[in-house]
C-alpha positions as CSV (number, residue, x, y, z in Angstrom):
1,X,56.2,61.1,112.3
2,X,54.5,58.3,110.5
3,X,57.2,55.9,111.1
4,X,56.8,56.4,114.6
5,X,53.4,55.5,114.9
6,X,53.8,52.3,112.3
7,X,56.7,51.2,115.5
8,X,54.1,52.1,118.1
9,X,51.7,50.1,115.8
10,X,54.0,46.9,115.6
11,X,54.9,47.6,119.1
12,X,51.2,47.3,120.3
13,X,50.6,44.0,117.5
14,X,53.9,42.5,118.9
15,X,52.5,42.8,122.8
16,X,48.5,41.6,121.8
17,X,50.3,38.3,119.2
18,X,52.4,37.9,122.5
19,X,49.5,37.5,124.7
20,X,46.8,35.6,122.9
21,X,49.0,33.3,120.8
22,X,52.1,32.8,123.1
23,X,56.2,33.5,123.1
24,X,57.1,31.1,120.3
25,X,54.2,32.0,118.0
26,X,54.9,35.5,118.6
27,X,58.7,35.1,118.4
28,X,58.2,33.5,114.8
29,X,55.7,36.0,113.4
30,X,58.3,38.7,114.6
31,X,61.5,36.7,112.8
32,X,59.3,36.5,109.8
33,X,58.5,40.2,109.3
34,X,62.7,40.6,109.6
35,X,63.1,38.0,107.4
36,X,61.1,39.0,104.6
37,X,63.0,42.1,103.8
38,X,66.5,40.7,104.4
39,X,65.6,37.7,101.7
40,X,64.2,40.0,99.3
41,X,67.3,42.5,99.1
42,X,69.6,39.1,99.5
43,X,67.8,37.7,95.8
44,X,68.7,40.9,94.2
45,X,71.6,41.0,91.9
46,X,74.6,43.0,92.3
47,X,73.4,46.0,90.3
48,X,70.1,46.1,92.2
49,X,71.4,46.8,95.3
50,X,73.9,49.0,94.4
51,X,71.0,51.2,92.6
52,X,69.1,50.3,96.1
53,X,71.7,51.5,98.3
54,X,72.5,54.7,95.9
55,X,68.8,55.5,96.0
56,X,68.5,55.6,99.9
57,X,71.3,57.6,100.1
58,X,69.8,60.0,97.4
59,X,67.2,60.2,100.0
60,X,68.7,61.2,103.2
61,X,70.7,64.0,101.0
62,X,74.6,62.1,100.9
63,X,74.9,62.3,97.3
């Protein structure tokens, strides 16, 4: 249930960045919050994201 209302959140902050600031503000501030994540799990060695990927997978019960 939370992570439904943080999308309906980001949904909602998405639509209002779209409207006061304009599609190619908008379209950046929404690449950077992807980005972010992708280029932190990219700078971690090998063994990081192997404990990363074991540890999600911990989670949703596959092991």
């Amino acid at each position: 249930m939370p992570k439904v209302v943080l999308v309906i959140g980001g949904v909602a902050v998405g639509l209002v960045a779209l409207k006061i600031l304009g599609p190619l503000i908008a379209l950046l501030i929404v690449l950077g919050v992807v980005a972010l994540p992708v280029v932190g799990y990219l700078m971690l060695d090998p063994s990081q994201r192997r404990r990363l990927r074991a540890q999600g997978r911990k989670r949703l019960g596959g092991g």
